[in-house]
mmCIF file of the N, C-alpha and C atoms, coordinates in Angstrom:
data_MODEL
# 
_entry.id   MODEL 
# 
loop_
_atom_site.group_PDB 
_atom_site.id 
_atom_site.type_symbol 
_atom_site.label_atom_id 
_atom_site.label_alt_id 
_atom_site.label_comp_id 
_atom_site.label_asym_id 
_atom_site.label_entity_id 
_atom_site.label_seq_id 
_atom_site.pdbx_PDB_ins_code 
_atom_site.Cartn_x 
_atom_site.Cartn_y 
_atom_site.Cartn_z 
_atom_site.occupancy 
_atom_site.B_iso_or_equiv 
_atom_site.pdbx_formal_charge 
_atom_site.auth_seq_id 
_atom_site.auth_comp_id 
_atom_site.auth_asym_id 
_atom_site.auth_atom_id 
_atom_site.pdbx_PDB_model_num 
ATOM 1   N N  . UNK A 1 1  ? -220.604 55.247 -57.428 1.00 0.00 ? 1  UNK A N  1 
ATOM 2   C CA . UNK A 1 1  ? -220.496 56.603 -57.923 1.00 0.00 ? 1  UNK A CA 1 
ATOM 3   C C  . UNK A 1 1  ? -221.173 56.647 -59.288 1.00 0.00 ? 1  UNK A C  1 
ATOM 4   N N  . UNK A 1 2  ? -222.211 57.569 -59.581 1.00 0.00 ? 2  UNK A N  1 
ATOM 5   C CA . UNK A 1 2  ? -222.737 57.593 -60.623 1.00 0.00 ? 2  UNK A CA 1 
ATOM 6   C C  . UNK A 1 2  ? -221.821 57.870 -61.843 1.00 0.00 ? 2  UNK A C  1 
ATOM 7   N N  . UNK A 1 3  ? -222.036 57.345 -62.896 1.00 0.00 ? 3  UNK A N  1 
ATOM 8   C CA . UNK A 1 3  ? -221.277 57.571 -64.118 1.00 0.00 ? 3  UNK A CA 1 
ATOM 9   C C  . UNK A 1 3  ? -222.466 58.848 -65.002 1.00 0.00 ? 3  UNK A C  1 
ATOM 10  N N  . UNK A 1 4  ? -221.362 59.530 -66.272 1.00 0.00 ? 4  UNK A N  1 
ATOM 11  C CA . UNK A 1 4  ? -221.772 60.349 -66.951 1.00 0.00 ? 4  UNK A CA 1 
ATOM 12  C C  . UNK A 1 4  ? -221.094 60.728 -68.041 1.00 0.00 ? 4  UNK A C  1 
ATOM 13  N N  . UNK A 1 5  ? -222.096 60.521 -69.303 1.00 0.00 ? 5  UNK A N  1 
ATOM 14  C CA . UNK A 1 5  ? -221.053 60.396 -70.591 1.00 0.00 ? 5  UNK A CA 1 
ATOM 15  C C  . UNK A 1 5  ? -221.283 62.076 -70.833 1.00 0.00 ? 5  UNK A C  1 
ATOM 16  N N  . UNK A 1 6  ? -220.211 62.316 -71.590 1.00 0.00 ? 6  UNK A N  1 
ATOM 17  C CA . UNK A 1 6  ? -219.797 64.026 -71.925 1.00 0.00 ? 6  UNK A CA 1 
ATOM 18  C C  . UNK A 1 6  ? -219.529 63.769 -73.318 1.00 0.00 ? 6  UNK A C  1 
ATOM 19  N N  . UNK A 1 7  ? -220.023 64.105 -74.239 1.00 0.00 ? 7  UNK A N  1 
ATOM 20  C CA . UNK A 1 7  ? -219.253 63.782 -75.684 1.00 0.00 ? 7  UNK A CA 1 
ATOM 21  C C  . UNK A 1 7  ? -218.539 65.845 -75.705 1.00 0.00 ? 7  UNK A C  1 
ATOM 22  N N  . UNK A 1 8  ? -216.946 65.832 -76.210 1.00 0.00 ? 8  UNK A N  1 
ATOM 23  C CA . UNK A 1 8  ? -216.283 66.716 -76.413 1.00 0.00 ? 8  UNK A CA 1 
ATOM 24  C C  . UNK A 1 8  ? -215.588 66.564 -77.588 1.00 0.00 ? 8  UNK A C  1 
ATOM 25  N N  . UNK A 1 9  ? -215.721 68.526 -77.984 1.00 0.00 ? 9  UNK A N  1 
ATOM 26  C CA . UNK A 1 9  ? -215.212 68.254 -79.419 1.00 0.00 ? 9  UNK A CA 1 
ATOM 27  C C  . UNK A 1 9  ? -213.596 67.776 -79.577 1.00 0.00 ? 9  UNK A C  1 
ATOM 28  N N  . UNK A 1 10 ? -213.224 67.632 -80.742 1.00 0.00 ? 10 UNK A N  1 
ATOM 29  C CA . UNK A 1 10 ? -212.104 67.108 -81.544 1.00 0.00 ? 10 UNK A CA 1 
ATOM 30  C C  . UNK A 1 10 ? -211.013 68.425 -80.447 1.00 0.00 ? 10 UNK A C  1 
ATOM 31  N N  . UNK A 1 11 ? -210.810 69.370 -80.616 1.00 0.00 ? 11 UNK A N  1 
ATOM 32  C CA . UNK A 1 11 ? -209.913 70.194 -80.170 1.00 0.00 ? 11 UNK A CA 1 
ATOM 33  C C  . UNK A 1 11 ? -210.284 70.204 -78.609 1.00 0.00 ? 11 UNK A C  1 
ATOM 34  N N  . UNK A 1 12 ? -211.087 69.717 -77.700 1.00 0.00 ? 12 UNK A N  1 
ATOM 35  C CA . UNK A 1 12 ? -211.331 70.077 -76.561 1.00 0.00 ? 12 UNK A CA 1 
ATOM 36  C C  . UNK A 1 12 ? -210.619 68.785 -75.864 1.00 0.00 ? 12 UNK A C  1 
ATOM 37  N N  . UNK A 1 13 ? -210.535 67.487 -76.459 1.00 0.00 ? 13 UNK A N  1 
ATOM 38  C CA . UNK A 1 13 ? -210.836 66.282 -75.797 1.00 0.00 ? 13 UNK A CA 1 
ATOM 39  C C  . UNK A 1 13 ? -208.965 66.327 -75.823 1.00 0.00 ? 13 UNK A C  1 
ATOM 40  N N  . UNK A 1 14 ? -208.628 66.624 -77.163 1.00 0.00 ? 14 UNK A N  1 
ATOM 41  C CA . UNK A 1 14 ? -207.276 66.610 -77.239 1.00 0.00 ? 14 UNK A CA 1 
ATOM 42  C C  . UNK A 1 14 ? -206.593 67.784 -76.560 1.00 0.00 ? 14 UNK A C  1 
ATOM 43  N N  . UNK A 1 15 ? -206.786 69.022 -75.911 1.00 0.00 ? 15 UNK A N  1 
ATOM 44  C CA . UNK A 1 15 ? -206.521 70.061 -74.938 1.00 0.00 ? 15 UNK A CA 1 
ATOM 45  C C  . UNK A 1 15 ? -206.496 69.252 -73.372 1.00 0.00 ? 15 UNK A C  1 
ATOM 46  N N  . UNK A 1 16 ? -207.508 68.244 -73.456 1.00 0.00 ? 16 UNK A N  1 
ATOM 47  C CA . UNK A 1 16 ? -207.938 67.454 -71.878 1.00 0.00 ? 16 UNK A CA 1 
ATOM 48  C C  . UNK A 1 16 ? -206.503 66.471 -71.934 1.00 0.00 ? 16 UNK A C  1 
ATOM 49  N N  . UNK A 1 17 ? -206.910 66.129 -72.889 1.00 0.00 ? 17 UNK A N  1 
ATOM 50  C CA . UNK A 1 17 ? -205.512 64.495 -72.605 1.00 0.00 ? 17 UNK A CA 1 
ATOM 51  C C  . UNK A 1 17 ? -204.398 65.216 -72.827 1.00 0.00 ? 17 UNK A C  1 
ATOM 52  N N  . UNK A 1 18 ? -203.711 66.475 -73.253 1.00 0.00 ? 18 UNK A N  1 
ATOM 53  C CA . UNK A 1 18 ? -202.678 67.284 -73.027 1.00 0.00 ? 18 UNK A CA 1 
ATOM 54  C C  . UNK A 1 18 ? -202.293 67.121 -71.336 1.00 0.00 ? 18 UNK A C  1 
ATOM 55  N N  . UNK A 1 19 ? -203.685 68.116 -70.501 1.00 0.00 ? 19 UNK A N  1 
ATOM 56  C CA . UNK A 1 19 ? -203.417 68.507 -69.399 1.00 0.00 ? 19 UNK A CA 1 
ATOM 57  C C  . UNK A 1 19 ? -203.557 67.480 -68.094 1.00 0.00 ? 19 UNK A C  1 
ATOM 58  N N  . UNK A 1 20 ? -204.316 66.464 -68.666 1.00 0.00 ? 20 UNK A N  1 
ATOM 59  C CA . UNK A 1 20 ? -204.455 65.303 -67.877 1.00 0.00 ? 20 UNK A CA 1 
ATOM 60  C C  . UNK A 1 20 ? -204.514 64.099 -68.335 1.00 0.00 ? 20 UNK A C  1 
ATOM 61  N N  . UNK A 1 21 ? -203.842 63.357 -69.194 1.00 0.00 ? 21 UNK A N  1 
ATOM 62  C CA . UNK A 1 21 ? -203.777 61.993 -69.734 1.00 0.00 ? 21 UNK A CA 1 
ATOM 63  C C  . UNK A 1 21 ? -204.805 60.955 -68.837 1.00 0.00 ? 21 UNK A C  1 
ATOM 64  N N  . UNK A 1 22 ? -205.275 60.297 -69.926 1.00 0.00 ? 22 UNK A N  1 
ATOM 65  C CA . UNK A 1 22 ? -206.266 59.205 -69.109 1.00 0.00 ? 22 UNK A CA 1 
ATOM 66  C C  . UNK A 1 22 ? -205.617 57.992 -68.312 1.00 0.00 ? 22 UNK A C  1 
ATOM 67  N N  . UNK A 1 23 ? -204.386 57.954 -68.389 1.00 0.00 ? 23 UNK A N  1 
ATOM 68  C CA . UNK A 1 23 ? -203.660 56.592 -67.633 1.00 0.00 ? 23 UNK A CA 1 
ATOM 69  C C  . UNK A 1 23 ? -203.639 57.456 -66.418 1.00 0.00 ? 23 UNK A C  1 
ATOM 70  N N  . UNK A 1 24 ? -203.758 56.689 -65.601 1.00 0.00 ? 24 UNK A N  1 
ATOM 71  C CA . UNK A 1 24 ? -203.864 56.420 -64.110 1.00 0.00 ? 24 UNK A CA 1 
ATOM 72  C C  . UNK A 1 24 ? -205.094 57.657 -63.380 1.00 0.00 ? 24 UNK A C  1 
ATOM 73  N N  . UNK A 1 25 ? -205.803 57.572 -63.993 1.00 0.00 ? 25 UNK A N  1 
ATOM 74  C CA . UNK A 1 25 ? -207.457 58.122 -63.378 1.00 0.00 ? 25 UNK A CA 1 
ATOM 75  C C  . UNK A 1 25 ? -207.097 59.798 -63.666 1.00 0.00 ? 25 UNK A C  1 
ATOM 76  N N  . UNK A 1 26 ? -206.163 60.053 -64.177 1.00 0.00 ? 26 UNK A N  1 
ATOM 77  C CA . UNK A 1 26 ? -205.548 61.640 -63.662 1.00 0.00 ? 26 UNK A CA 1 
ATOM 78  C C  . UNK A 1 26 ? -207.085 62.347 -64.906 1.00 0.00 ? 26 UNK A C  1 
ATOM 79  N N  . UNK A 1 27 ? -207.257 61.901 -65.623 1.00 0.00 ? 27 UNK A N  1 
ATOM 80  C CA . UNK A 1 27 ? -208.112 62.591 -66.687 1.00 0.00 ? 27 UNK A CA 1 
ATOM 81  C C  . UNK A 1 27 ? -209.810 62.717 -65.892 1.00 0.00 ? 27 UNK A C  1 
ATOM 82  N N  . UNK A 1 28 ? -210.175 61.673 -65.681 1.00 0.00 ? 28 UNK A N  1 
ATOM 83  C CA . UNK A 1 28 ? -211.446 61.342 -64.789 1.00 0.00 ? 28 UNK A CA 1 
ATOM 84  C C  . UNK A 1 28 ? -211.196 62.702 -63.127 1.00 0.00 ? 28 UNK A C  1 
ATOM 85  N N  . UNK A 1 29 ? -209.999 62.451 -62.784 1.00 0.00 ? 29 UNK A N  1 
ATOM 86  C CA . UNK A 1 29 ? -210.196 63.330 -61.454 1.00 0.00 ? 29 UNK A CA 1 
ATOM 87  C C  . UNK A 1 29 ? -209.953 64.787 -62.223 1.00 0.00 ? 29 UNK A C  1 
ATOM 88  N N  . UNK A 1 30 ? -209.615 65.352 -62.643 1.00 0.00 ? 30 UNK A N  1 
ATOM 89  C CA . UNK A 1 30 ? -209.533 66.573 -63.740 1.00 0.00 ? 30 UNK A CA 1 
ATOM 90  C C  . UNK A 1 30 ? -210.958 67.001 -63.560 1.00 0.00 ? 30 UNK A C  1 
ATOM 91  N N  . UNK A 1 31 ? -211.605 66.115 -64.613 1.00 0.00 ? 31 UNK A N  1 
ATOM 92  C CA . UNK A 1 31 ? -213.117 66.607 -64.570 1.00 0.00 ? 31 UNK A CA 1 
ATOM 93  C C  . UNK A 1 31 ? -213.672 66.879 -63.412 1.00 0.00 ? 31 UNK A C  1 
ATOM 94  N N  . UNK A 1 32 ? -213.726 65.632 -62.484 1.00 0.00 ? 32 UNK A N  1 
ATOM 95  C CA . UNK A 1 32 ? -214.424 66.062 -61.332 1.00 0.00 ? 32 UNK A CA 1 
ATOM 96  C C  . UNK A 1 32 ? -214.221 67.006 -60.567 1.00 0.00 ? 32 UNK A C  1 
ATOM 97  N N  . UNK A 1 33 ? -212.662 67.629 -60.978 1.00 0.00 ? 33 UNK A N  1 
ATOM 98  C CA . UNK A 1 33 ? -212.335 68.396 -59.867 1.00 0.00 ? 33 UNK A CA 1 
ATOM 99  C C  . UNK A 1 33 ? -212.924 70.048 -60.484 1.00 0.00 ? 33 UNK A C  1 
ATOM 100 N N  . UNK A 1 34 ? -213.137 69.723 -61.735 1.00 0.00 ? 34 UNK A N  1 
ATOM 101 C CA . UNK A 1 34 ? -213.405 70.820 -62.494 1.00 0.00 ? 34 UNK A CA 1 
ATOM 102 C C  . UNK A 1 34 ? -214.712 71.211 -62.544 1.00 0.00 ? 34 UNK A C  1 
ATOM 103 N N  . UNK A 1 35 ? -215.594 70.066 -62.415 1.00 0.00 ? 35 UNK A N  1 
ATOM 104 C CA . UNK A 1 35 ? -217.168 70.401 -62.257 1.00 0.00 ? 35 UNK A CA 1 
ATOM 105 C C  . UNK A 1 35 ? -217.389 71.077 -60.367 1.00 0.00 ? 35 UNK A C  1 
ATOM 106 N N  . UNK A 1 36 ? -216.381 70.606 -59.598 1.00 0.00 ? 36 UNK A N  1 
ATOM 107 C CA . UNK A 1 36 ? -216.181 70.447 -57.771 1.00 0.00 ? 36 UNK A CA 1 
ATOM 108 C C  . UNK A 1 36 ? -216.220 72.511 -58.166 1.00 0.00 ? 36 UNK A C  1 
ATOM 109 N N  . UNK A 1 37 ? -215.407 72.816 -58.990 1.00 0.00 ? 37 UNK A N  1 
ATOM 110 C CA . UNK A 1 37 ? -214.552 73.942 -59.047 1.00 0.00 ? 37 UNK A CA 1 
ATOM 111 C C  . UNK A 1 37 ? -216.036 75.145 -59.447 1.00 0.00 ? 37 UNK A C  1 
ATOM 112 N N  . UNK A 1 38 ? -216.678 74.438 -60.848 1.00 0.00 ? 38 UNK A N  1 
ATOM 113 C CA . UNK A 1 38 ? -217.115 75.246 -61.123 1.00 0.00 ? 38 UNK A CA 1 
ATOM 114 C C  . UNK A 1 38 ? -218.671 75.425 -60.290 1.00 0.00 ? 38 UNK A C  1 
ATOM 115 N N  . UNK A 1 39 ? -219.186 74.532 -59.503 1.00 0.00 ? 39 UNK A N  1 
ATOM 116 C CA . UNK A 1 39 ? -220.008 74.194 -58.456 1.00 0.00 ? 39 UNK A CA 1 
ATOM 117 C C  . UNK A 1 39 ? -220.354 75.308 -57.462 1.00 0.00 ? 39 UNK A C  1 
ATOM 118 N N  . UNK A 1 40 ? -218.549 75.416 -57.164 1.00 0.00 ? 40 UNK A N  1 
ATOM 119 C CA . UNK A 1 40 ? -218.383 76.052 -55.899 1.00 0.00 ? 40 UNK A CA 1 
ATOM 120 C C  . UNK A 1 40 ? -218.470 77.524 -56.057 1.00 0.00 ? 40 UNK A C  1 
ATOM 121 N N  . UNK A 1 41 ? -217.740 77.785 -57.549 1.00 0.00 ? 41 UNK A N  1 
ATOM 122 C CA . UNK A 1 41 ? -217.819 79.277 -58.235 1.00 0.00 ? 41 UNK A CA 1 
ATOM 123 C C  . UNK A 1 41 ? -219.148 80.007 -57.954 1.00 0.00 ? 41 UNK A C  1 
ATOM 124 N N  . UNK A 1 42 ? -220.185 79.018 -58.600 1.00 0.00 ? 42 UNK A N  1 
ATOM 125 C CA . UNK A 1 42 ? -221.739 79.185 -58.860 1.00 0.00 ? 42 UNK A CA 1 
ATOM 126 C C  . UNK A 1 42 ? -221.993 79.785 -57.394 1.00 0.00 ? 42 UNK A C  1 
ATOM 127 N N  . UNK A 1 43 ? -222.062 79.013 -56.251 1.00 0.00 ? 43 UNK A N  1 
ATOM 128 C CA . UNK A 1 43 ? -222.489 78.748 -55.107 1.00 0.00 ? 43 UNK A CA 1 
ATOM 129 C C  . UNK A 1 43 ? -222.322 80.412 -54.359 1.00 0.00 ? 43 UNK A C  1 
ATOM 130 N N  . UNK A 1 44 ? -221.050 80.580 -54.387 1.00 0.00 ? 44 UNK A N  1 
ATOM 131 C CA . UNK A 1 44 ? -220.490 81.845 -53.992 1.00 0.00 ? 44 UNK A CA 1 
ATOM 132 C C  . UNK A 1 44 ? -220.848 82.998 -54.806 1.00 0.00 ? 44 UNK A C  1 
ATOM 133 N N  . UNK A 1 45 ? -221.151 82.861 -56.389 1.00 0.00 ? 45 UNK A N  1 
ATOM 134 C CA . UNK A 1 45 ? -221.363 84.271 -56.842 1.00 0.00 ? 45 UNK A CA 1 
ATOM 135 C C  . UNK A 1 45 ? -222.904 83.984 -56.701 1.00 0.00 ? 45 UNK A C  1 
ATOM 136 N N  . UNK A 1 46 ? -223.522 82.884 -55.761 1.00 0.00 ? 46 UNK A N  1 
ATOM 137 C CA . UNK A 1 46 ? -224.874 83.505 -55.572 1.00 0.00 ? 46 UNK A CA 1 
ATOM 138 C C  . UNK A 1 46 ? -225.142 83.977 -54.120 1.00 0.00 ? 46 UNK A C  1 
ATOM 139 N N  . UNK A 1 47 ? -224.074 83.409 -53.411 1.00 0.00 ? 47 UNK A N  1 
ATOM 140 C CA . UNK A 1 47 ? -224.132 84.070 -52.118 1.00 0.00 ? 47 UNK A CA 1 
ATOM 141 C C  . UNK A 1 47 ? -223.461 85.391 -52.126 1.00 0.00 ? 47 UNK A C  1 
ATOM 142 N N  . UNK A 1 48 ? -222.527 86.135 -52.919 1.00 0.00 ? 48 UNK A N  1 
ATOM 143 C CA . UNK A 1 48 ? -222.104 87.508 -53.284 1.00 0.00 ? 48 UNK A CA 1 
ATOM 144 C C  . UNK A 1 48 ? -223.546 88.536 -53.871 1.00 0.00 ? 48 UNK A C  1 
ATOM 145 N N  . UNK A 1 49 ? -224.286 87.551 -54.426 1.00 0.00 ? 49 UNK A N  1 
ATOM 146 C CA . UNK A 1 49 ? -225.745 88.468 -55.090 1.00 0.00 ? 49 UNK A CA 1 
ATOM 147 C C  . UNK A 1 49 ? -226.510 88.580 -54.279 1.00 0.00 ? 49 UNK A C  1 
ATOM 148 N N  . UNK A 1 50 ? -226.553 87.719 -52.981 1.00 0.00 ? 50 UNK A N  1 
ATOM 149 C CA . UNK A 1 50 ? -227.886 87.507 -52.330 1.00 0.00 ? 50 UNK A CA 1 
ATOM 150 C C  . UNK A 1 50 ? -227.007 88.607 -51.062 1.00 0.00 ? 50 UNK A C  1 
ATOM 151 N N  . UNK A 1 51 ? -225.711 88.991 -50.696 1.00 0.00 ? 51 UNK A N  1 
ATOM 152 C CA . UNK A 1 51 ? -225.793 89.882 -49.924 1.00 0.00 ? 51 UNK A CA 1 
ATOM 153 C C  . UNK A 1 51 ? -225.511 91.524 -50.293 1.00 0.00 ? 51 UNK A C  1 
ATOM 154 N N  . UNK A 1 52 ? -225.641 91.292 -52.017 1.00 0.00 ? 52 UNK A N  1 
ATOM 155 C CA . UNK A 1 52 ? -225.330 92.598 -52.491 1.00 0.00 ? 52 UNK A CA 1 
ATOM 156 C C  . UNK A 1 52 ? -226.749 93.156 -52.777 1.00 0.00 ? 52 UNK A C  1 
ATOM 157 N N  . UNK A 1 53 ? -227.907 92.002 -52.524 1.00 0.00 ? 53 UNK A N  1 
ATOM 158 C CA . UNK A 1 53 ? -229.444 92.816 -52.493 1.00 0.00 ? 53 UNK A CA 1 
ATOM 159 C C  . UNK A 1 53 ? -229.722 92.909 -51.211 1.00 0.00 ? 53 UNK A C  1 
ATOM 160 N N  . UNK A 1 54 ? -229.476 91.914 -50.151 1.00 0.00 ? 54 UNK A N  1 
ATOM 161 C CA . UNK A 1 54 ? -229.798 92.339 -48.933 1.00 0.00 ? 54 UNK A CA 1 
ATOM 162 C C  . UNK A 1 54 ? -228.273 92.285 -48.166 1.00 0.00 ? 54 UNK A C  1 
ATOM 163 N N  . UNK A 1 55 ? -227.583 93.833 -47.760 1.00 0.00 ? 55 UNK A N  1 
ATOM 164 C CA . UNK A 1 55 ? -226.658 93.338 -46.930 1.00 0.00 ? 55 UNK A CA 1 
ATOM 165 C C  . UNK A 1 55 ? -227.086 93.588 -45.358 1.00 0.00 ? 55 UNK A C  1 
ATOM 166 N N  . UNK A 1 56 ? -225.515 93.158 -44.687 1.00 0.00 ? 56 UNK A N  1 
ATOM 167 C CA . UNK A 1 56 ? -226.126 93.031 -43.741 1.00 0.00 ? 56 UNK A CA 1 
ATOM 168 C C  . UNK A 1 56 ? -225.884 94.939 -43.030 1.00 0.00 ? 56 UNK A C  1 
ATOM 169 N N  . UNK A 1 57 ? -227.097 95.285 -41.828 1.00 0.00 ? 57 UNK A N  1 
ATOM 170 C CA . UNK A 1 57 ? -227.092 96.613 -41.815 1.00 0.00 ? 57 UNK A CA 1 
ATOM 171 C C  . UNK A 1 57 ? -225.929 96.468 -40.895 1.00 0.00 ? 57 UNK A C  1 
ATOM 172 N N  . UNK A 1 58 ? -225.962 98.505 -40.465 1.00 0.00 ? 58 UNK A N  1 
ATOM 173 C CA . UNK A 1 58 ? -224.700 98.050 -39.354 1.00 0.00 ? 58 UNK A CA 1 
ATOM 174 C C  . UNK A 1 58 ? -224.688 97.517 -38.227 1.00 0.00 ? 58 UNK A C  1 
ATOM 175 N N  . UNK A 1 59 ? -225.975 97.873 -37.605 1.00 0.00 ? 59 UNK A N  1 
ATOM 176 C CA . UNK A 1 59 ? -225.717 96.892 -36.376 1.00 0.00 ? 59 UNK A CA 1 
ATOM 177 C C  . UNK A 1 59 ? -225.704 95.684 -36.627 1.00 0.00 ? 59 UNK A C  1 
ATOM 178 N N  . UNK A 1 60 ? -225.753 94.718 -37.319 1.00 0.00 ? 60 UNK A N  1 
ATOM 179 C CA . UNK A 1 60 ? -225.792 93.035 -37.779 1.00 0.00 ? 60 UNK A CA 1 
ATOM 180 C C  . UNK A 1 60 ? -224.316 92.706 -38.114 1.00 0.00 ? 60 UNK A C  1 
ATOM 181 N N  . UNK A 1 61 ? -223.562 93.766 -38.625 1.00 0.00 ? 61 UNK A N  1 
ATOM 182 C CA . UNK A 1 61 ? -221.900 93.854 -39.132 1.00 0.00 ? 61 UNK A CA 1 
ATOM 183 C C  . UNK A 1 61 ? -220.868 93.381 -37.536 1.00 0.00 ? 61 UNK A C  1 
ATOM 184 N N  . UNK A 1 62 ? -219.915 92.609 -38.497 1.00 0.00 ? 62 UNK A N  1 
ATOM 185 C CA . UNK A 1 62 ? -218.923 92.104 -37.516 1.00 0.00 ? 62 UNK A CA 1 
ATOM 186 C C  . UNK A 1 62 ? -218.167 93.265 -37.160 1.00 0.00 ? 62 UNK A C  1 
ATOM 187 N N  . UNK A 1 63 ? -217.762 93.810 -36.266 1.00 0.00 ? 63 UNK A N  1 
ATOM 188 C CA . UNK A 1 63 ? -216.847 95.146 -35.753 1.00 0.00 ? 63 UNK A CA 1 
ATOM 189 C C  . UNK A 1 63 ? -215.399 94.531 -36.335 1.00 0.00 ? 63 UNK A C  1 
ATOM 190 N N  . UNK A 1 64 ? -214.258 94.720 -37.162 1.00 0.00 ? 64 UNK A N  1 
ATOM 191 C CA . UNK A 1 64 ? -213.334 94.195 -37.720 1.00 0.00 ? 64 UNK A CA 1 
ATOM 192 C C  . UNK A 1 64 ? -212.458 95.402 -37.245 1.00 0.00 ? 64 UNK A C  1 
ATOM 193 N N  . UNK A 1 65 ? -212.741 96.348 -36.944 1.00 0.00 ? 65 UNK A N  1 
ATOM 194 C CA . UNK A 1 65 ? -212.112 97.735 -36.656 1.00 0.00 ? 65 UNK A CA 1 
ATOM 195 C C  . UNK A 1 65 ? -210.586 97.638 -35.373 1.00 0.00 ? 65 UNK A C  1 
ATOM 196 N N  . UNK A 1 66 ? -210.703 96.641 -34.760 1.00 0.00 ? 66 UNK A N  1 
ATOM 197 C CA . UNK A 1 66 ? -209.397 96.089 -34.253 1.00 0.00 ? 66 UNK A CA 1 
ATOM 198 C C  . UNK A 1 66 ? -209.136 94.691 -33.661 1.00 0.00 ? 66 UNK A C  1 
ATOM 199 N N  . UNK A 1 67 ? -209.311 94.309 -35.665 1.00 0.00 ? 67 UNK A N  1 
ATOM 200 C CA . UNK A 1 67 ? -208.978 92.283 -35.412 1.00 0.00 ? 67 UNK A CA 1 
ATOM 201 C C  . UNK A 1 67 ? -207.103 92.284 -36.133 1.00 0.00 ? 67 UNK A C  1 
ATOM 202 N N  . UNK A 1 68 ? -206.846 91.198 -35.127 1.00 0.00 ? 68 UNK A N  1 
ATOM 203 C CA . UNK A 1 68 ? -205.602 90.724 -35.323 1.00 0.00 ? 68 UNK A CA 1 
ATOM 204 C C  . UNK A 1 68 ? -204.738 90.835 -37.066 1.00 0.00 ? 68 UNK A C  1 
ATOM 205 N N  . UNK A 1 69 ? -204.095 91.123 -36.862 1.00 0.00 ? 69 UNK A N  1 
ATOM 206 C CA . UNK A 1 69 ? -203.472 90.430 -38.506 1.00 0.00 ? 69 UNK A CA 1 
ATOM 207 C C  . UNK A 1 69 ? -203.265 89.324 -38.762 1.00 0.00 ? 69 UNK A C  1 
ATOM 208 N N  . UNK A 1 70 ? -203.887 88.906 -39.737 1.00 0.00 ? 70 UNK A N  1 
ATOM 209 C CA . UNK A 1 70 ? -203.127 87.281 -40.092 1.00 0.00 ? 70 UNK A CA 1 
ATOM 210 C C  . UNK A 1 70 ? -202.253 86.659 -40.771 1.00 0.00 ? 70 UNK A C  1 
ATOM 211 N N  . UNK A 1 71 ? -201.504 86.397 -40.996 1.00 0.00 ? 71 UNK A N  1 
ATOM 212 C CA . UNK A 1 71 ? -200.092 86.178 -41.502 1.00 0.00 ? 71 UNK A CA 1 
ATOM 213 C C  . UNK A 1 71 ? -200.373 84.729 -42.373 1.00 0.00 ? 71 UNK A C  1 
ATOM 214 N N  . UNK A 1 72 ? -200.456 84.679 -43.628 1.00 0.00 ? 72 UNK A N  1 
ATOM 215 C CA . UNK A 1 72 ? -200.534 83.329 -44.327 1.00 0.00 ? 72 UNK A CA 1 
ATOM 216 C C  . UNK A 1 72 ? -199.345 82.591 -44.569 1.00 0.00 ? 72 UNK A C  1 
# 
């Protein structure tokens, strides 16, 4: 797994080891899960842009007009 140094300021590094202490990897998976997070953010508000310039017309549209309810 590739490594990657981050230098963070004085108030940021100490906000990190608040929310995730470096004993037992919890600080290291933090980050990753946080770069995973902000990755995925990116990904989606470019697939939200790319169908808010081209959407899809109506005949290409899923008919939703009598789909099931889903219960979470």
């Amino acid at each position: 797994m590739p490594t990657i140094l981050v230098e963070l300021d004085d108030a940021t590094f100490r906000a990190l080891n608040h929310l995730a202490p470096a004993r037992k990897r919890q600080r290291s998976e933090f980050i990753r899960q946080a770069v995973k997070d902000a990755i995925l953010k990116h990904e989606l508000a470019r697939m939200r842009e790319a169908y808010r310039k081209q959407p899809d017309s109506a005949s290409e549209a899923d008919d939703w007009s009598n789909c099931e309810e889903f219960d979470a």
